[in-house]
C-alpha angles and dihedrals in degrees: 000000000000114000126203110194123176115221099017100160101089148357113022098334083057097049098039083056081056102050096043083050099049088047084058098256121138108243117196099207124202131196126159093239125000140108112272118025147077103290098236118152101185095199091071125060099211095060081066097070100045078053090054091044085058100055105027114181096345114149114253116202102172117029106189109187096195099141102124148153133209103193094159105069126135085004120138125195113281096027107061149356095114115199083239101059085051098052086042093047090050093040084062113017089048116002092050091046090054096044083045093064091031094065099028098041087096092059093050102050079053094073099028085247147164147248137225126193125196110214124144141230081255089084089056110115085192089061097042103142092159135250122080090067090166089043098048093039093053096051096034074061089042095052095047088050094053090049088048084045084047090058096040109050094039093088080058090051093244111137119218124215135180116197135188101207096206126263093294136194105247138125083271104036090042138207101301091059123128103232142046124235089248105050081051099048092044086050095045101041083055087044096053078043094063094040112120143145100274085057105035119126090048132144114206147150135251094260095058105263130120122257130235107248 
């Protein structure tokens, strides 16, 4: 199986490279500036199109959009949430998952793939306990555009998934987190396993459940 994952250099997109790898898969690993791997910042279009140019018409089977940021963390009203930070999270958290799909959809249908989509419980407007207004609005956009994805792309045969990876300890998700990198990987990589079209649109944790929308 051939594996495509946004922002692999580093947190989950970095150790679920490693696991596809060690399992003898080839993993075609993006970052917007490392050594190493394919050069893809998904917050500028035209990044997309020396990516296409790379990989030309290379069957994709698993397509996994986990590039993300999190710039709002720790802010309060009144003392944060720049209009900055909230042009710069979209551009990357939805505009560069849709952009994503757009220039990579031809190689997924090549290989009658799938695709995964990273999102958080954190997009959920049933959990909505306050605060990260930037963050939860960027993946509440990017969950919706992985269900309207889902619809699109069934008549082609490409499944669509949305996936909360857990509350990981990461650079991101810090040291107070609940879960470990390995007890999330091993979850998401079962859960794009079991990803087909009868469940595609769903949006799930890593364990398995479904999440509240």
């Amino acid at each position: 199986m051939r594996v495509l994952i946004t922002g692999a250099n580093r947190g989950i997109g970095h150790e679920l490279a490693n696991a596809y790898r060690s399992t003898g898969h080839e993993v075609l690993a993006t970052a917007r500036n490392a050594d190493g791997y394919l050069k893809l910042d998904v917050a500028d279009p035209a990044s997309f199109q020396a990516l296409s140019d790379e990989i030309g018409d290379t069957p994709i089977d698993l397509l996994i959009c986990n590039a993300g940021v999190y710039l709002d963390k720790g802010h309060s009203l009144g003392n944060g949430y720049a209009p900055a930070n909230w042009a710069q999270t979209f551009a990357v958290n939805v505009t560069g998952v849709f952009l994503t799909v757009e220039a990579l959809i031809s190689n997924v249908k090549a290989a009658n793939g799938k695709i995964a989509i990273i999102s958080s419980q954190m997009a959920s407007q049933t959990k909505a306990p306050g605060g990260s207004y930037i963050y939860r609005a960027s993946k509440a956009a990017s969950l919706s555009l992985g269900r309207n994805l889902s619809a699109d792309l069934l008549p082609d045969g490409i499944a669509v998934g949305i996936y909360h990876p857990g509350w990981v300890s990461t650079d991101m998700g810090g040291q107070e987190a609940d879960i470990g990198v390995s007890e999330a990987i091993t979850g998401l990589v079962q859960r794009f396993d079991e990803l087909s079209l009868e469940t595609t649109g769903c949006f799930r944790t890593y364990s398995g459940e479904d999440h509240p929308y």
